[in-house]
Backbone bond lengths (Angstrom), bond angles and torsions (degrees), N, CA, C in turn:
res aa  C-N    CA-C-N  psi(-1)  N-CA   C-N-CA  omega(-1)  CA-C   N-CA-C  phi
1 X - - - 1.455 - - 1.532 110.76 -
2 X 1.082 118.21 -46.43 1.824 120.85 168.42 1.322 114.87 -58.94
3 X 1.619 122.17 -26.32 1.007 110.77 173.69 1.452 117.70 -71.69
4 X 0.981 94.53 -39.80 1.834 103.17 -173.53 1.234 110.35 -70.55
5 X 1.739 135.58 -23.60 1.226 133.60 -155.59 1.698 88.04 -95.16
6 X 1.524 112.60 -36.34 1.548 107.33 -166.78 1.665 96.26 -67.90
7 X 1.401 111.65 -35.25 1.814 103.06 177.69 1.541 105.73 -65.02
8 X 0.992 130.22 -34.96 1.706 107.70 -174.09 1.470 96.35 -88.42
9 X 1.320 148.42 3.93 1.389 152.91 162.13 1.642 86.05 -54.24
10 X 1.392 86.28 -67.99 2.108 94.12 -151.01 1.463 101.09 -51.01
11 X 1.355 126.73 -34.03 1.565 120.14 -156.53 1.266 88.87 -82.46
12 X 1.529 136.29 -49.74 1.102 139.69 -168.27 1.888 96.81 -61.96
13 X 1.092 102.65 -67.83 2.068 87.83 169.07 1.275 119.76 -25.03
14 X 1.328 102.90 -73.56 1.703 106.94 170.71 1.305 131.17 -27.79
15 X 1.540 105.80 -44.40 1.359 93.22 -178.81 1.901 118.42 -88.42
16 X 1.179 80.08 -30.29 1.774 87.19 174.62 1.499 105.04 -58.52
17 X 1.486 123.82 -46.78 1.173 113.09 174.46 1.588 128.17 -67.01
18 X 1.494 113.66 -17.35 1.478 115.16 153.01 1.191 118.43 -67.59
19 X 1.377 124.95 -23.70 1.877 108.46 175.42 1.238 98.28 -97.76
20 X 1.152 143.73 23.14 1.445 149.95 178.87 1.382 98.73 -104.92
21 X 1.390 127.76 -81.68 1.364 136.55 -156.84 1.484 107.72 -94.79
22 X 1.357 105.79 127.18 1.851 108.19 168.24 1.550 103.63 -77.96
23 X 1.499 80.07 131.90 1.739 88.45 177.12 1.268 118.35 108.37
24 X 1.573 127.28 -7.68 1.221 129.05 147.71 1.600 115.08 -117.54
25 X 1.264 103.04 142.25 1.605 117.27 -148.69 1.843 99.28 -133.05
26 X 1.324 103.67 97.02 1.609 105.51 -178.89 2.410 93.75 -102.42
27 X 1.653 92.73 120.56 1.470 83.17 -176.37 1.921 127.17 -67.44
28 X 1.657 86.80 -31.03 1.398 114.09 164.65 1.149 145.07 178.76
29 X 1.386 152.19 163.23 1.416 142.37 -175.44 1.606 117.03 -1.61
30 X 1.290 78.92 -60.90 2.024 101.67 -152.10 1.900 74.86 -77.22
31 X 1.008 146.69 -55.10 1.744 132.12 179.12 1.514 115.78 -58.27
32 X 1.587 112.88 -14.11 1.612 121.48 174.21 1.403 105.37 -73.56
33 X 1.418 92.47 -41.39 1.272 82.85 -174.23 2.036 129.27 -77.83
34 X 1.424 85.86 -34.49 1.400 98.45 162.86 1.527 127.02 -48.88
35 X 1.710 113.45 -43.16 0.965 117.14 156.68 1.923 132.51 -45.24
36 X 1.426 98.17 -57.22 1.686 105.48 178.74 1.719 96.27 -66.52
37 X 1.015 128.56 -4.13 1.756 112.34 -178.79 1.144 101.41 -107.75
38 X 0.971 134.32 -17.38 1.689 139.18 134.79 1.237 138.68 -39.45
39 X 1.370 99.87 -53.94 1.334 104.27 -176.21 1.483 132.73 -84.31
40 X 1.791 92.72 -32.11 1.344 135.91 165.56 2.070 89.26 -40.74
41 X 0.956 118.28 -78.27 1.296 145.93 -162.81 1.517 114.91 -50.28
42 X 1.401 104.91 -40.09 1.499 115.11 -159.65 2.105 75.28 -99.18
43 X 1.288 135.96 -39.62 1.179 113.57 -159.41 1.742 99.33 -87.48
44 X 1.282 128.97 -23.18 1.022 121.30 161.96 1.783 122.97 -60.02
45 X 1.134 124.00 -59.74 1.783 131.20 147.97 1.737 107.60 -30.64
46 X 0.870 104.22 -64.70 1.929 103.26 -146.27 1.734 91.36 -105.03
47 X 1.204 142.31 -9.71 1.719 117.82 -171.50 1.431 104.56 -94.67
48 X 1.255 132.82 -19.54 1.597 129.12 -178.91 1.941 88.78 -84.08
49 X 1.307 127.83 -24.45 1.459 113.95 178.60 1.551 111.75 -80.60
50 X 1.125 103.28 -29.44 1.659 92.73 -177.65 1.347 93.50 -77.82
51 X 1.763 126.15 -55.73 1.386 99.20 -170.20 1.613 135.41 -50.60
52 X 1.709 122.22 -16.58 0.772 149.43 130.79 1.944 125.07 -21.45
53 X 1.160 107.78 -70.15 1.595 114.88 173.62 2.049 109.11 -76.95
54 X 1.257 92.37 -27.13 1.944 84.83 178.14 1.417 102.04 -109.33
55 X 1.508 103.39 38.35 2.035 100.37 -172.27 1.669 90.66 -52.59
56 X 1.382 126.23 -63.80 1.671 122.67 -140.39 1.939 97.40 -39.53
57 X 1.821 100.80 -55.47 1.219 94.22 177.06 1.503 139.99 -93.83
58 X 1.327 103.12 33.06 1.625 121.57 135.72 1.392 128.67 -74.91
59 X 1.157 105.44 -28.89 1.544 109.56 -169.25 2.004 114.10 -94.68
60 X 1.757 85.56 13.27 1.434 112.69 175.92 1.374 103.60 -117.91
61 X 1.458 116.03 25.59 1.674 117.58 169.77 1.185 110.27 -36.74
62 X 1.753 102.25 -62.29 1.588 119.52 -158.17 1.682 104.30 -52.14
63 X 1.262 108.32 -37.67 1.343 101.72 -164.30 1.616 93.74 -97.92
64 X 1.046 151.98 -0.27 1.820 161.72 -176.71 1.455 101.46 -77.01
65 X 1.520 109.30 -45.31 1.271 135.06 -154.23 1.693 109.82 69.24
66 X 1.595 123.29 13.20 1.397 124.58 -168.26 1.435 119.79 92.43
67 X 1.486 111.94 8.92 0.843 109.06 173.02 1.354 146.87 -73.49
68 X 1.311 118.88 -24.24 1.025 153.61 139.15 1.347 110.82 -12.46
69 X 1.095 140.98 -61.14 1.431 162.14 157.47 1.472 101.48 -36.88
70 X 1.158 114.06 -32.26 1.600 108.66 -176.92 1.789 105.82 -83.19
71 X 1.222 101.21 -35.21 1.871 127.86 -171.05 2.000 85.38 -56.61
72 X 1.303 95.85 -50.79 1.981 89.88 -168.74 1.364 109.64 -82.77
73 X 1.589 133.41 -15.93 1.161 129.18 -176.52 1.644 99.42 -79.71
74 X 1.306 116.75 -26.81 1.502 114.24 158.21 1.271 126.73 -69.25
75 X 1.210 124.42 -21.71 1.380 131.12 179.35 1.739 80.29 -73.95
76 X 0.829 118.41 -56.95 1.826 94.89 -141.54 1.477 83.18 -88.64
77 X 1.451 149.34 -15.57 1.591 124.57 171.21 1.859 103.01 -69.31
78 X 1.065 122.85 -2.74 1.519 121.08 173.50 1.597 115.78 -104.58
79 X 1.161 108.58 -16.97 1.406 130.95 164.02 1.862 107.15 -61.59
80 X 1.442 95.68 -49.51 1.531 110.54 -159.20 1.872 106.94 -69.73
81 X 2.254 79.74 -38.03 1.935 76.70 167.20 1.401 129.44 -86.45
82 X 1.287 135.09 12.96 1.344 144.97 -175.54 1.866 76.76 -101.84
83 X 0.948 155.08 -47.79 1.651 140.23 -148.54 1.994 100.85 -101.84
84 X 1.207 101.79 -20.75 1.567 111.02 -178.89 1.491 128.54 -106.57
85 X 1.416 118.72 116.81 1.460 103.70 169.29 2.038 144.46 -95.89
86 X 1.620 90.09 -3.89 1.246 107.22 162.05 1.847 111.41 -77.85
87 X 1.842 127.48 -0.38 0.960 86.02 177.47 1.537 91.74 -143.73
88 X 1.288 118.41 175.65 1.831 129.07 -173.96 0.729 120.09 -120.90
89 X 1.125 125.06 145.46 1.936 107.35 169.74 1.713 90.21 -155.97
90 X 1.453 102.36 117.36 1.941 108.64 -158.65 1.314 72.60 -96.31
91 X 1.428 118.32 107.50 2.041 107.54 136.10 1.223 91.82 131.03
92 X 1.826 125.45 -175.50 1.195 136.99 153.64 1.362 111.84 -84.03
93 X 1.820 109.96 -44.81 1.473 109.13 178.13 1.814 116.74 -42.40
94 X 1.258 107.59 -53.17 1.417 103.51 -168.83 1.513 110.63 -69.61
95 X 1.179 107.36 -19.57 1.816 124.19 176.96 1.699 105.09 -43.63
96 X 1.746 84.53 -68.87 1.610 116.49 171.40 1.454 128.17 -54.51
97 X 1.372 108.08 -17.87 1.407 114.33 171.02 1.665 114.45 -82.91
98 X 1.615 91.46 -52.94 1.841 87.45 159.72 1.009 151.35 -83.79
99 X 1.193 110.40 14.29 1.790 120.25 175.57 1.510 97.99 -99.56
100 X 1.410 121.13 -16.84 1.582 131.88 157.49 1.365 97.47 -46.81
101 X 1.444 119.47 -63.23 1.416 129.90 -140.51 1.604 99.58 -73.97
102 X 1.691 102.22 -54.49 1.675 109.98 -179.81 1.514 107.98 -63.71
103 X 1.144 120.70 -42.92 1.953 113.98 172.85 1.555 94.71 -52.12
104 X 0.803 140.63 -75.42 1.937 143.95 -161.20 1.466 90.29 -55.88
105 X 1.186 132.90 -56.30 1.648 117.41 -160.13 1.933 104.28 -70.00
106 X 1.003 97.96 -40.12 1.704 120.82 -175.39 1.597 99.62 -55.18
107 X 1.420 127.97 -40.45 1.318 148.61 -171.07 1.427 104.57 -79.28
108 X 1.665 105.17 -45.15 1.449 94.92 177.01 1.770 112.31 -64.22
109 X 1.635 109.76 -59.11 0.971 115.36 -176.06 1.335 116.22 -25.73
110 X 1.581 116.90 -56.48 1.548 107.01 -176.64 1.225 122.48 -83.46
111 X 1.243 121.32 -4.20 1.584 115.42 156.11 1.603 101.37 -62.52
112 X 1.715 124.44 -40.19 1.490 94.13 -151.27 1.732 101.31 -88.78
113 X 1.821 131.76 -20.66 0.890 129.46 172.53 1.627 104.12 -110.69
């Protein structure tokens, strides 16, 4: 049940973060959702490897402030739009704006469960 509730979290992120940020373009629900089963997927697969290949500047958290982490959650929402056609994401900036958005929603989530 947590699993499933954190997936309609993410799609529901997604889309709020498409009427939030110019430059990412969710067409609808059923593409929100496509998106979070994507992304869900590619950050479970691919985010322990990048942290892995950009270890040196992980181990520059302290000085990143963690930010860094936001830099790859954009990599893979631009990742997600090269594999998806219900959704867009024009640029790195807007990339970078929503992996802001999904770290903060993701943050809420585990405060509330």
């Amino acid at each position: 049940m947590s699993f499933l509730l954190s997936f309609v979290f993410l799609a529901l992120s997604v889309l709020l973060i498409s009427a939030i940020v110019p430059g990412i373009h969710v067409r609808n629900f059923k593409s929100a959702l496509a998106v979070a089963a994507v992304y869900g997927l590619l950050n479970f697969l691919l985010f322990k490897v990048f942290i892995i290949v950009t270890f040196p500047l992980v181990i520059l958290k302290v000085v990143t402030l963690g930010l860094f982490g936001i830099v790859l959650n954009a990599a893979l929402l631009k990742l997600t739009d090269k594999l998806l056609d219900g959704f867009e994401v024009k640029g790195f900036g807007p990339a970078l704006l929503g992996g802001v958005g999904i770290s903060l929603m993701n943050l809420l989530l585990g405060y509330l469960f």
